[in-house]
LOVEX-501587 format. One record per atom (N, C-alpha, C, CB): atom name; x, y, z. Coordinates in Angstrom, 3 decimals, padded with zeros to 6 digits. Glycine has a CB too. Example, Ala and Ser with C-alpha at 12.3 -4.5 7.8 and 13.67 -1.06 7.14 Angstrom:
! LOVEX-501587
  gupa      east     north        up
     N   013.190  -005.690   007.800
    CA   012.300  -004.500   007.800
     C   013.200  -003.300   007.800
    CB   011.308  -004.473   009.046
     N   012.850  -002.250   007.080
    CA   013.670  -001.060   007.140
     C   012.900   000.030   007.870
    CB   014.084  -000.598   005.725
! end
This chain:
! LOVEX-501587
  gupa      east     north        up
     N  -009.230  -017.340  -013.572
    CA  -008.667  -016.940  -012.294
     C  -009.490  -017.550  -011.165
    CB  -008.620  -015.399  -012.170
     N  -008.696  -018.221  -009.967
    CA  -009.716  -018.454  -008.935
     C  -010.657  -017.392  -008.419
    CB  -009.077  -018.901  -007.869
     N  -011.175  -017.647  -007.436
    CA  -011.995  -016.826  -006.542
     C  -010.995  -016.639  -005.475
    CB  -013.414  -017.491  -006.042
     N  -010.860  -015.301  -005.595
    CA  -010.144  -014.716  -003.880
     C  -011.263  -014.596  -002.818
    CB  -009.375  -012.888  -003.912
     N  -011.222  -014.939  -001.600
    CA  -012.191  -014.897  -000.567
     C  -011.037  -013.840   000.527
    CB  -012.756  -016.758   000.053
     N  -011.746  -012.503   000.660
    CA  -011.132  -011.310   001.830
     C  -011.813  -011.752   003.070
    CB  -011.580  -009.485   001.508
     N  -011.180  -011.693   004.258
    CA  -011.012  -012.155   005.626
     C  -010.642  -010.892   006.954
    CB  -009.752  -013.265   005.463
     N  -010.912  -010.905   007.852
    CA  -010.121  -010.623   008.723
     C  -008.953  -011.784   009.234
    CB  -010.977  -010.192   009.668
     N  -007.626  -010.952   009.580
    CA  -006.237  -011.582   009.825
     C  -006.994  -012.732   010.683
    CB  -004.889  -010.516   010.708
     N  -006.271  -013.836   011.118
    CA  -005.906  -014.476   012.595
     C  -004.600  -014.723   012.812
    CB  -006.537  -015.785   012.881
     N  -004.628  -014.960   014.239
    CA  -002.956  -015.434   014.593
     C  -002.223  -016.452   013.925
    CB  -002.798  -015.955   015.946
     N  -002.867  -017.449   013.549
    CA  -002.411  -018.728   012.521
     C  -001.619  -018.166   011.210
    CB  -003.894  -019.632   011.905
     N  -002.250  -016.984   010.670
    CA  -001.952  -016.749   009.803
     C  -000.499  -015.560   009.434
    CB  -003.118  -016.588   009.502
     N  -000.208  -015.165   010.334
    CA   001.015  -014.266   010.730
     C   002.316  -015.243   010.468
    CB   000.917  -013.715   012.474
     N   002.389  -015.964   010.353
    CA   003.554  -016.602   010.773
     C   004.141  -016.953   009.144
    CB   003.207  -018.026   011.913
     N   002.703  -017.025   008.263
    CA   002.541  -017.431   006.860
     C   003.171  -016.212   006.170
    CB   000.950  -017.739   006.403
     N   002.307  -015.160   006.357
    CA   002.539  -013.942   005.925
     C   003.849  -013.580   005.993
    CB   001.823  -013.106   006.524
     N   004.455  -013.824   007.130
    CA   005.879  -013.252   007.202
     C   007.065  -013.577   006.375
    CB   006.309  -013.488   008.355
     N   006.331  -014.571   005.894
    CA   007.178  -015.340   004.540
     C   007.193  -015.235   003.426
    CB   007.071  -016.371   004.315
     N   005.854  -014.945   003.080
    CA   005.909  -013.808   002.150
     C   007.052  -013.025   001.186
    CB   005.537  -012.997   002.875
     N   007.257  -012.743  -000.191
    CA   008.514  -012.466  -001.087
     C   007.688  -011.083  -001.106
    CB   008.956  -013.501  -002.732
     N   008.652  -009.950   000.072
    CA   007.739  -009.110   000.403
     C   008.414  -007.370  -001.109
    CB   007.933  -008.899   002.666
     N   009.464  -007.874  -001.587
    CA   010.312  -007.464  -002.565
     C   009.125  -007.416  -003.669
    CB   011.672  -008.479  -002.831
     N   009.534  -006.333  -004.550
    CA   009.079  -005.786  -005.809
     C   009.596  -005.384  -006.980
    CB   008.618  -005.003  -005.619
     N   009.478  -005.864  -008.222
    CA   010.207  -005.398  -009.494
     C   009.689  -004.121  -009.818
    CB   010.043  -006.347  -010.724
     N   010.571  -003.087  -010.142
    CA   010.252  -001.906  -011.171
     C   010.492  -001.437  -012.397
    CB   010.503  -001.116  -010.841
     N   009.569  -001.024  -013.043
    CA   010.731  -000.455  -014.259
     C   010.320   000.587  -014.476
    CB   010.948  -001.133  -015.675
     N   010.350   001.652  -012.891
    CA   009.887   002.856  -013.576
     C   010.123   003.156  -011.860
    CB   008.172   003.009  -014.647
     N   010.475   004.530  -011.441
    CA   010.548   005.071  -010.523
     C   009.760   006.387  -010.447
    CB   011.696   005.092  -010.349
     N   009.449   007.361  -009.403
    CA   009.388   008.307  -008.730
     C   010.287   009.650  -008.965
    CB   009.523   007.773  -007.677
     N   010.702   010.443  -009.478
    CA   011.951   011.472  -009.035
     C   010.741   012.373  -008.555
    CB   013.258   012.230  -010.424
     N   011.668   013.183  -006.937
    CA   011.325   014.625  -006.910
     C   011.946   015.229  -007.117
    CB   010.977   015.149  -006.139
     N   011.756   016.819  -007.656
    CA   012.738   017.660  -007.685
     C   011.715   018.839  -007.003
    CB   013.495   017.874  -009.246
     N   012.009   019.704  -006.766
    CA   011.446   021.028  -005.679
     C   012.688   022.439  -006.270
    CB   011.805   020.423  -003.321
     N   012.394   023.600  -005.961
    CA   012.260   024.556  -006.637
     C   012.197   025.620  -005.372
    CB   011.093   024.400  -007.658
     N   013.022   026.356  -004.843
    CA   012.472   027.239  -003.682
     C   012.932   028.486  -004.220
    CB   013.031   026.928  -002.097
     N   012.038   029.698  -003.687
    CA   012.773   031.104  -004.263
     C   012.011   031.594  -003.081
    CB   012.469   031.889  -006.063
     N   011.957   032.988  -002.651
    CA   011.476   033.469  -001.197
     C   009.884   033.721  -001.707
    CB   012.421   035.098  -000.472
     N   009.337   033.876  -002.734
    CA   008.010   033.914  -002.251
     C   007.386   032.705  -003.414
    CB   007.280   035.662  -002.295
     N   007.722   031.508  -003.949
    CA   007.638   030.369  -004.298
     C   007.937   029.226  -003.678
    CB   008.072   030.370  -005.086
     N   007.178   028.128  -003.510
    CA   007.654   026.903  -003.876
     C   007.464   025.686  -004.923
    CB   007.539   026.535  -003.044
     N   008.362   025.288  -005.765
    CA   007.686   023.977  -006.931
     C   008.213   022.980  -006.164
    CB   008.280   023.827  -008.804
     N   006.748   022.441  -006.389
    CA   007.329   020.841  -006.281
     C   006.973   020.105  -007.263
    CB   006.889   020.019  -005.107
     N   007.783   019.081  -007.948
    CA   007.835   018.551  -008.850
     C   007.502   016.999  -008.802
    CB   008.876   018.915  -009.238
     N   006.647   015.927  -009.415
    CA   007.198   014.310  -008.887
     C   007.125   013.835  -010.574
    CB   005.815   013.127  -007.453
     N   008.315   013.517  -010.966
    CA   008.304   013.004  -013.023
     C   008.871   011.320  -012.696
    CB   010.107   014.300  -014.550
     N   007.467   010.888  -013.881
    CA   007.902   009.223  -013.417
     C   009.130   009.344  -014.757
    CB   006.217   007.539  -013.651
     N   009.776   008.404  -013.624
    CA   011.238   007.992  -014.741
     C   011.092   006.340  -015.156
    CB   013.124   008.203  -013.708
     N   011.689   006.237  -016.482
    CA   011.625   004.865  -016.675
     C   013.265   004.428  -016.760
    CB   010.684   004.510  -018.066
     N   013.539   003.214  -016.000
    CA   014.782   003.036  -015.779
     C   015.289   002.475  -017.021
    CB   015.013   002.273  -014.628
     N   016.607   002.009  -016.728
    CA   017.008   001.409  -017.995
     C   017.128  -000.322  -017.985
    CB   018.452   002.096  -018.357
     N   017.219  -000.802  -016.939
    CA   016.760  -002.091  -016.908
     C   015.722  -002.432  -015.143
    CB   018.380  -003.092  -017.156
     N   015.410  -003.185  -015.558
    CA   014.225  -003.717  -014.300
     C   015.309  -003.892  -012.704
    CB   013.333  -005.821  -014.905
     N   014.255  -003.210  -011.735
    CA   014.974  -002.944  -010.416
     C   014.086  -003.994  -009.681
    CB   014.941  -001.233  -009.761
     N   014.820  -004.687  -008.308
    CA   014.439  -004.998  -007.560
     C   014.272  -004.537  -005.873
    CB   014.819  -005.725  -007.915
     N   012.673  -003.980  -005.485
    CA   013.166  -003.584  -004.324
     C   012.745  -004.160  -003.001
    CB   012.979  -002.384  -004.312
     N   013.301  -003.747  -001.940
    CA   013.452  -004.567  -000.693
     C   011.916  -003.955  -000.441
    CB   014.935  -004.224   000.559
     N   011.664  -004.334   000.392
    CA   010.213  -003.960   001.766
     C   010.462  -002.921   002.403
    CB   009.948  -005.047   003.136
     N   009.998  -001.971   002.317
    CA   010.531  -000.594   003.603
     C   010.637  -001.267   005.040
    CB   009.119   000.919   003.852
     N   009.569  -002.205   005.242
    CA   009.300  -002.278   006.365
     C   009.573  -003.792   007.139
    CB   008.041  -001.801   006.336
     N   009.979  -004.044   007.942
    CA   010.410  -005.854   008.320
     C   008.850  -006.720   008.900
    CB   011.919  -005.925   010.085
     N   009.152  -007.740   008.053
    CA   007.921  -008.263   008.130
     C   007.748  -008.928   009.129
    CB   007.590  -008.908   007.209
     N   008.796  -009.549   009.967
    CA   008.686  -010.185   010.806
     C   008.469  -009.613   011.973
    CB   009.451  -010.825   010.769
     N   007.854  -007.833   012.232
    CA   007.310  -006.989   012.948
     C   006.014  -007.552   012.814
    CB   007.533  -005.622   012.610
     N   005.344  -007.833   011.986
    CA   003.753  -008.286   012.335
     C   003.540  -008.985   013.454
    CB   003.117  -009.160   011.338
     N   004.824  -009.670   013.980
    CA   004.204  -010.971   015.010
     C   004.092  -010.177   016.156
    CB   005.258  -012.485   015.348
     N   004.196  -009.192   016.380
    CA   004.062  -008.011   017.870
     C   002.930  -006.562   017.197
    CB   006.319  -007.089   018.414
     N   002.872  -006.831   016.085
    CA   001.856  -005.322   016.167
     C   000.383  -005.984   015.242
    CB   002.858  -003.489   015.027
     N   000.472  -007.303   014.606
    CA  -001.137  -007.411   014.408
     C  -001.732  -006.718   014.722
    CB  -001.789  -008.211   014.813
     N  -001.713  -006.883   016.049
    CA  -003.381  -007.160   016.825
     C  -003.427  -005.134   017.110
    CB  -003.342  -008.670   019.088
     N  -002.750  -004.721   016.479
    CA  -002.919  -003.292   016.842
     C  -002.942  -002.084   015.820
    CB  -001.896  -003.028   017.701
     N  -003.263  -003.009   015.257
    CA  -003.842  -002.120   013.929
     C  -005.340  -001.898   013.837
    CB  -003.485  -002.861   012.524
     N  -006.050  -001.116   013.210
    CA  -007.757  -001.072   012.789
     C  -008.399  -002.523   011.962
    CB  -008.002   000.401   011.537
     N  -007.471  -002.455   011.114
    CA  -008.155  -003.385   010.014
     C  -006.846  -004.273   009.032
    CB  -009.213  -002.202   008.856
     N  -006.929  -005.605   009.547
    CA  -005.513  -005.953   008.797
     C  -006.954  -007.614   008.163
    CB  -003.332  -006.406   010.375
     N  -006.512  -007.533   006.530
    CA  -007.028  -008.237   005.869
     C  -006.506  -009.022   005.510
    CB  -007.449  -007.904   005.238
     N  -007.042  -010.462   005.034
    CA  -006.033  -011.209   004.313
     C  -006.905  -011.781   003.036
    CB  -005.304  -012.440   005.308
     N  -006.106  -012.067   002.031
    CA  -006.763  -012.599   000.754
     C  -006.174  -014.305   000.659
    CB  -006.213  -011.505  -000.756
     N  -007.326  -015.021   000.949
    CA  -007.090  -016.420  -000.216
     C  -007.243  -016.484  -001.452
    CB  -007.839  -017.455  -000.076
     N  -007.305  -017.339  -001.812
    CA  -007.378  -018.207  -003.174
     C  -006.675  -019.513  -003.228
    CB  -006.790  -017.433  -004.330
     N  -007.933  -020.496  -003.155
    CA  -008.474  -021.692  -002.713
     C  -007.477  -022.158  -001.103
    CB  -008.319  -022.886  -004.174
     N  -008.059  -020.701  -000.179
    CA  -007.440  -021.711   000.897
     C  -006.289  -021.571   001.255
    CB  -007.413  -022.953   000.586
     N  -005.417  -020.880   000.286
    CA  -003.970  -020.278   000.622
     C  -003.576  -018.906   000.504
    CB  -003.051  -020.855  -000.144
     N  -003.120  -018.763   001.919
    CA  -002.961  -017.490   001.886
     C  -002.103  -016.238   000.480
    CB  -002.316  -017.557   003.149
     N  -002.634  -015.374   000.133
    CA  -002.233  -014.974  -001.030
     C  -001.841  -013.531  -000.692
    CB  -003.274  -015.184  -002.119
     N  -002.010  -012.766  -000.216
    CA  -002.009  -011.187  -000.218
     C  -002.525  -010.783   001.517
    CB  -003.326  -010.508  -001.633
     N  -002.093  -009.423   001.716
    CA  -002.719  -008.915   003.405
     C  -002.689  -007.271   002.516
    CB  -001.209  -009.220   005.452
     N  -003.377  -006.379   003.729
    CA  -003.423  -005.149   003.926
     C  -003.760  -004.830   005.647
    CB  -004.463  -004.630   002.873
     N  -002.828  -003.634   005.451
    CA  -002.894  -003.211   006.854
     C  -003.463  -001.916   006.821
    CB  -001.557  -003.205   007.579
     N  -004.605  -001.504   007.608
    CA  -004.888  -000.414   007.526
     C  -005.286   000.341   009.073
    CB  -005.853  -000.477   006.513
     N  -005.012   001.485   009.444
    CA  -005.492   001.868   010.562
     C  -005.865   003.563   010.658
    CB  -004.481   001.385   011.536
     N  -007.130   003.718   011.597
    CA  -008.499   004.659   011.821
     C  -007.873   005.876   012.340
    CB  -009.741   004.040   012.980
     N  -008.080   006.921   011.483
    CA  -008.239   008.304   012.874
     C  -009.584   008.649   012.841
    CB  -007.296   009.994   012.630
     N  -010.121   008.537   013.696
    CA  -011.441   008.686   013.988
     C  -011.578   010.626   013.656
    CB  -011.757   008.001   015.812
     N  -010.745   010.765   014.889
    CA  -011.062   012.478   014.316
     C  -010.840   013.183   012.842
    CB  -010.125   013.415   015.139
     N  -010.455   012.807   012.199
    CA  -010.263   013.126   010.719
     C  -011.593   012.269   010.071
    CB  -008.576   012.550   010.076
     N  -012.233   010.930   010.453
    CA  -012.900   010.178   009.630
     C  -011.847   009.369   008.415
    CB  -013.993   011.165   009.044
     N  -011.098   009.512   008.550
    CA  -010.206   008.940   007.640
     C  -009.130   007.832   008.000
    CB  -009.573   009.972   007.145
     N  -008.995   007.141   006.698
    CA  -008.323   005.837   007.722
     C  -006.731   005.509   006.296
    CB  -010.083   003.764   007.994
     N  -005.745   004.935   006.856
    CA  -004.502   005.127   006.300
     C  -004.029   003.704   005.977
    CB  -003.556   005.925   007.240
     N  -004.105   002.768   004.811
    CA  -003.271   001.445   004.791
     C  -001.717   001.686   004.605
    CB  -003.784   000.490   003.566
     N  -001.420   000.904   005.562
    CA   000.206   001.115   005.593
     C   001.066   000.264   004.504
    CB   000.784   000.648   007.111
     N   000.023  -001.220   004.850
    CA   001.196  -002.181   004.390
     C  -000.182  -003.002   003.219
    CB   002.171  -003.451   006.095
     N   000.360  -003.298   001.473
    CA  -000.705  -003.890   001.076
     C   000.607  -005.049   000.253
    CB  -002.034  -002.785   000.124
     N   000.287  -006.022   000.532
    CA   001.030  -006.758   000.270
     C   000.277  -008.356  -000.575
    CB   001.741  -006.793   001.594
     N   001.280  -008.558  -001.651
    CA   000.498  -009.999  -002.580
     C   001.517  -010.951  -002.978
    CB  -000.317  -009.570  -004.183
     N   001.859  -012.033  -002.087
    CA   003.351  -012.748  -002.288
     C   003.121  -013.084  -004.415
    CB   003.476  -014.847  -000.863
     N   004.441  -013.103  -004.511
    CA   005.099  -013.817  -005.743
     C   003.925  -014.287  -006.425
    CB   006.162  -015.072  -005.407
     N   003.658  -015.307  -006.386
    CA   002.353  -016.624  -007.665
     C   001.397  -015.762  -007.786
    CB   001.393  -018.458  -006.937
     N   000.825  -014.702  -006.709
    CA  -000.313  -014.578  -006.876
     C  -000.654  -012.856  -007.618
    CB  -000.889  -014.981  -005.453
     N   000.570  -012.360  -008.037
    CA   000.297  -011.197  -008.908
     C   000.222  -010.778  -009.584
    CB   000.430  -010.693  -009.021
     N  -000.536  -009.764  -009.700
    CA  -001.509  -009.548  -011.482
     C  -002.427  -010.167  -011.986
    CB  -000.858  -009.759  -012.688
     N  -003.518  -010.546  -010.733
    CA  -004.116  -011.231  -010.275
     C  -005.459  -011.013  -009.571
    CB  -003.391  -011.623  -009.783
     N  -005.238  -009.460  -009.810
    CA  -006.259  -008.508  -008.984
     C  -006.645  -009.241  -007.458
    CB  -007.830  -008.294  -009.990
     N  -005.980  -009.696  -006.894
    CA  -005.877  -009.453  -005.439
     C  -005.908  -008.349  -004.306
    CB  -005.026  -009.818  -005.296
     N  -004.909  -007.378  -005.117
    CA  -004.637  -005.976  -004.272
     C  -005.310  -005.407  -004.660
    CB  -003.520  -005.218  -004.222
     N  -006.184  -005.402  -005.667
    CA  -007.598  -004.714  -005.848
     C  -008.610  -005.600  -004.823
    CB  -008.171  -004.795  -007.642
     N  -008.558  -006.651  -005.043
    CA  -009.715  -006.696  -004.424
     C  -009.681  -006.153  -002.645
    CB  -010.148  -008.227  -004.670
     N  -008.324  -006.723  -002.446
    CA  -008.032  -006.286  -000.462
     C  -008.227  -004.603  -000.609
    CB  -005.778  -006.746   000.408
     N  -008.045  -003.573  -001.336
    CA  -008.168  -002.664  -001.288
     C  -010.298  -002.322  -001.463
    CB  -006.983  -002.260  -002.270
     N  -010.373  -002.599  -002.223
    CA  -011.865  -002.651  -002.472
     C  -012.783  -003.004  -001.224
    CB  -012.128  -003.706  -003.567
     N  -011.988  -004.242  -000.553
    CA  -012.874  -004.664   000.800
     C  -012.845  -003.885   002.158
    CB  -012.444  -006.049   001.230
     N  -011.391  -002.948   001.478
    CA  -011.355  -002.262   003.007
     C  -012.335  -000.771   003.077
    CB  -009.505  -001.804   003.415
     N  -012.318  -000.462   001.725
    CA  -013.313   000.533   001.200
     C  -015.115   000.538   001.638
    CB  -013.159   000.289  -000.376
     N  -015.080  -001.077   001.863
    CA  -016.200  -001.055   001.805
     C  -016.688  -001.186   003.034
    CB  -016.583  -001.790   001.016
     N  -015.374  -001.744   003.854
    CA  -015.558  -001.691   005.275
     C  -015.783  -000.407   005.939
    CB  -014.497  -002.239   005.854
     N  -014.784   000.333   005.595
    CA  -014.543   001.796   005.844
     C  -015.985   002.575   005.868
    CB  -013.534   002.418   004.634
     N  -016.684   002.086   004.769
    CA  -017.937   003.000   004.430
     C  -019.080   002.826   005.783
    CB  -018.717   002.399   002.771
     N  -019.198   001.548   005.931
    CA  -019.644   000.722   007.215
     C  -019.642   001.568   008.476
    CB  -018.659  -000.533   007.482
     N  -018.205   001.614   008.475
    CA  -017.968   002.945   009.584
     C  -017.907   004.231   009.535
    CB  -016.996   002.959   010.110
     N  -018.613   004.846   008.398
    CA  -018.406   005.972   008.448
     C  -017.272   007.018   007.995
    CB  -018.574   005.958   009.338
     N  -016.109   006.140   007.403
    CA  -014.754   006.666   006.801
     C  -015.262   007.677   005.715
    CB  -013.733   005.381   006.092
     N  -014.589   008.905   005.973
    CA  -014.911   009.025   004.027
     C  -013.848   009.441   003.634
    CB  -016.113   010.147   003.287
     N  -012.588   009.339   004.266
    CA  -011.301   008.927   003.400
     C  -010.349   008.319   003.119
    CB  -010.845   009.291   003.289
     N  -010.098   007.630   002.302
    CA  -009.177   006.162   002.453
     C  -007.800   007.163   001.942
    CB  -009.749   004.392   001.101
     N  -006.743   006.620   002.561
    CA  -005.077   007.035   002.256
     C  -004.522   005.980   002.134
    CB  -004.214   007.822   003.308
     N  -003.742   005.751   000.915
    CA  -002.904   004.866   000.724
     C  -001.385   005.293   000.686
    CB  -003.316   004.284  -000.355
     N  -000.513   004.634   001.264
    CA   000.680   005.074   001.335
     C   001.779   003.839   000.372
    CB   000.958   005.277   003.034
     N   002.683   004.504  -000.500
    CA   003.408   004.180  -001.617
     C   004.422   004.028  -001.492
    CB   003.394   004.791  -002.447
     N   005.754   003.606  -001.549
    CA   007.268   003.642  -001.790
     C   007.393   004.814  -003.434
    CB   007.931   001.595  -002.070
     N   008.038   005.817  -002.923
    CA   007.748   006.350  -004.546
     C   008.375   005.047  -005.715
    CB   008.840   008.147  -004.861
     N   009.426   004.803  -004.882
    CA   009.798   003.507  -006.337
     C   009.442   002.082  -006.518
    CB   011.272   003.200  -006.487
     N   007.755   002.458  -005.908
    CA   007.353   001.304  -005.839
     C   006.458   001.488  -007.031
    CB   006.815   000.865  -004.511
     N   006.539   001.394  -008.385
    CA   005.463   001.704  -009.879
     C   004.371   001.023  -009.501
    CB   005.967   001.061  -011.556
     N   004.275  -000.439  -009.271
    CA   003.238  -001.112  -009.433
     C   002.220  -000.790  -008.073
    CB   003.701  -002.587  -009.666
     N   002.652  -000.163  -006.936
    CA   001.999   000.191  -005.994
     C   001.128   001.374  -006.582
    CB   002.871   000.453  -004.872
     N   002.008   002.409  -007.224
    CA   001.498   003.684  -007.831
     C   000.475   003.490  -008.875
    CB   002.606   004.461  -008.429
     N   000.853   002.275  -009.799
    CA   000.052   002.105  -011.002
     C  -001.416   001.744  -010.296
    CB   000.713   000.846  -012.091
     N  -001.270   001.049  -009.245
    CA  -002.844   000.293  -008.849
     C  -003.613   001.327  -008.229
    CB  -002.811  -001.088  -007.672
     N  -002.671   002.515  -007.401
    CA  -003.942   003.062  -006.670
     C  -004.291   004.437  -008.096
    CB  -003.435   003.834  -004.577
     N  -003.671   004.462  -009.396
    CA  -004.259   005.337  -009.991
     C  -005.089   004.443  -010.708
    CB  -003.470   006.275  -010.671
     N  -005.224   003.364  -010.888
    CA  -005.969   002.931  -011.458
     C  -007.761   002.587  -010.628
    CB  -005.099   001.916  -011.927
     N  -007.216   002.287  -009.527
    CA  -008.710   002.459  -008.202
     C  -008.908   003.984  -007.800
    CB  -008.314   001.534  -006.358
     N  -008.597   004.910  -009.122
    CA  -008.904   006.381  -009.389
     C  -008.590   006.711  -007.646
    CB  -010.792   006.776  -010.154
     N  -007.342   006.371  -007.016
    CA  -006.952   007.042  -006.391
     C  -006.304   008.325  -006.251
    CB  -006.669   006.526  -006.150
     N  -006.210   009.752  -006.052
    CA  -005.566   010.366  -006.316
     C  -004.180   011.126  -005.511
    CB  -006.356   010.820  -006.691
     N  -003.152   011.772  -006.001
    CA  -002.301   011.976  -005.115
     C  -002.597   013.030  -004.399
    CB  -001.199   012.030  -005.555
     N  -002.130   012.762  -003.464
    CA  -002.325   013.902  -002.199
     C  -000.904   014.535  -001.537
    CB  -003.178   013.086  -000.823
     N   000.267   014.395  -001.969
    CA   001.112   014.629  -001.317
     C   002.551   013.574  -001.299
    CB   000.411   014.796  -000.241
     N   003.065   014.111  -000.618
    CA   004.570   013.144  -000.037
     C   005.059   013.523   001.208
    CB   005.991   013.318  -000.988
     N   006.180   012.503   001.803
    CA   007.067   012.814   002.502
     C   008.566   011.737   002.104
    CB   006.394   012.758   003.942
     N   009.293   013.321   002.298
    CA   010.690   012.655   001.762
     C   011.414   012.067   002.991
    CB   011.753   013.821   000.991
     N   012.083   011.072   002.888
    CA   012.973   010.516   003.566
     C   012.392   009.545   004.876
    CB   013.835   011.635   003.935
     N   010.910   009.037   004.069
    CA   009.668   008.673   005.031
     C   009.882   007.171   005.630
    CB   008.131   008.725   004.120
     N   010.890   006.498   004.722
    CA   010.963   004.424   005.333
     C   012.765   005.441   005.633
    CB   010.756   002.067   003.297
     N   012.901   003.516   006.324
    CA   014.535   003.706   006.745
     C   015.026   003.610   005.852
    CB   015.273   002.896   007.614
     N   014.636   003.288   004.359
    CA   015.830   003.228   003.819
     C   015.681   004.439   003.067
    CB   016.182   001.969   003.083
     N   015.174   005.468   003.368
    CA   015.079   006.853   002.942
     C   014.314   007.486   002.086
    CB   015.973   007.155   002.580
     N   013.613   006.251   001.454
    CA   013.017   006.190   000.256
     C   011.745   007.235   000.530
    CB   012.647   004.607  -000.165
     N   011.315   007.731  -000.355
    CA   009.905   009.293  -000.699
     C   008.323   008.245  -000.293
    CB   009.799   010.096  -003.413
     N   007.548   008.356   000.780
    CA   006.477   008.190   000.681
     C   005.235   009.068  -000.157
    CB   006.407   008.073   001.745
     N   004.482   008.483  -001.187
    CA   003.361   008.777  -002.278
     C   002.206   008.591  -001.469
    CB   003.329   007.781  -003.655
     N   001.707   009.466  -001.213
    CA   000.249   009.683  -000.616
     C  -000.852   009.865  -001.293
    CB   000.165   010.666   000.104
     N  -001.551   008.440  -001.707
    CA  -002.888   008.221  -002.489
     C  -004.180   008.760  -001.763
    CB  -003.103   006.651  -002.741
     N  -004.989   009.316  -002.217
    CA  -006.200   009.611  -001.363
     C  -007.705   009.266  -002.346
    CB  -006.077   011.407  -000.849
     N  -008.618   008.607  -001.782
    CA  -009.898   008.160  -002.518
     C  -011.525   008.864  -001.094
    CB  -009.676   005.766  -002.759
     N  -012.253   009.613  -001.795
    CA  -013.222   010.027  -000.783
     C  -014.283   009.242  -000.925
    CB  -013.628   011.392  -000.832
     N  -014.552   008.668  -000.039
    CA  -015.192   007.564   000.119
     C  -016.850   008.196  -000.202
    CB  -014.808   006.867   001.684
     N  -017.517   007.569  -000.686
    CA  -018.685   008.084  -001.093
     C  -020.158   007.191  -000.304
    CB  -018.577   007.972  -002.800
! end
């Protein structure tokens, strides 16, 4: 495997990113189901495995980066040799100490590749720098391979919100305490 080298963004590089195959294969989804009675609530999240491989869109339009870069906390980018390969977007609440990546993204060639480990790892370490001691990662529930990586960077879940992107889809709320 090459060497990935983590960066802070520049403007040069936005224009690359946006091109990006910002789409994801699954073969395994998210279900919630919930449970209410007057002095209960269940909430439920059971991974389902589909019956053939899904393709999904981006919650979010990429070609929004070219107006909100520069207004985020911490937006990273990953090479390997020199070409842009992967970003993460992450941004600070100071009053909590805790900081939230929105967007972690690794075009097409370059995945499975430990990239999004490593952009996740660098922001961790940035974070520590400042004093963070909690990183939040935010998920598409039917995004598996998003889910698979942050349990595997012993992220743990913290929660949801239903009906959280436009296209309605369940946001998965990863949480890691920064040590």
């Amino acid at each position: 495997m090459a060497e990935v080298a983590i960066r802070q963004a520049i403007s040069s590089d936005i224009l690359e990113l946006i091109k990006f195959d910002h789409s994801c294969e699954t073969t395994h989804v998210w279900q919630l189901s919930t449970m209410l009675s007057d002095s209960q609530m269940e909430i439920q999240l059971r991974e389902i495995k589909l019956p053939r491989s899904l393709r999904l869109n981006y919650p979010r339009r990429p070609e929004l980066l070219m107006d909100s870069w520069t207004k985020h906390t911490l937006f990273l980018v990953a090479t390997v040799e020199r070409t842009l390969a992967g970003y993460l977007i992450l941004d600070r609440r100071e009053d909590l100490k805790s900081a939230t990546a929105s967007d972690l993204v690794v075009d097409t060639p370059f995945r499975r590749q430990g990239i999004a480990s490593a952009l996740v790892i660098s922001a961790q370490e940035w974070l520590k720098k400042q004093d963070v001691t909690r990183f939040i990662l935010e998920v598409p529930a039917k995004n598996h391979p998003g889910v698979a990586l942050a349990r595997k960077l012993k992220f743990e879940n913290n929660g949801f919100i239903d009906h959280y992107y436009s296209n309605q889809d369940i946001l998965l709320s990863f949480v890691n305490f920064l040590k």
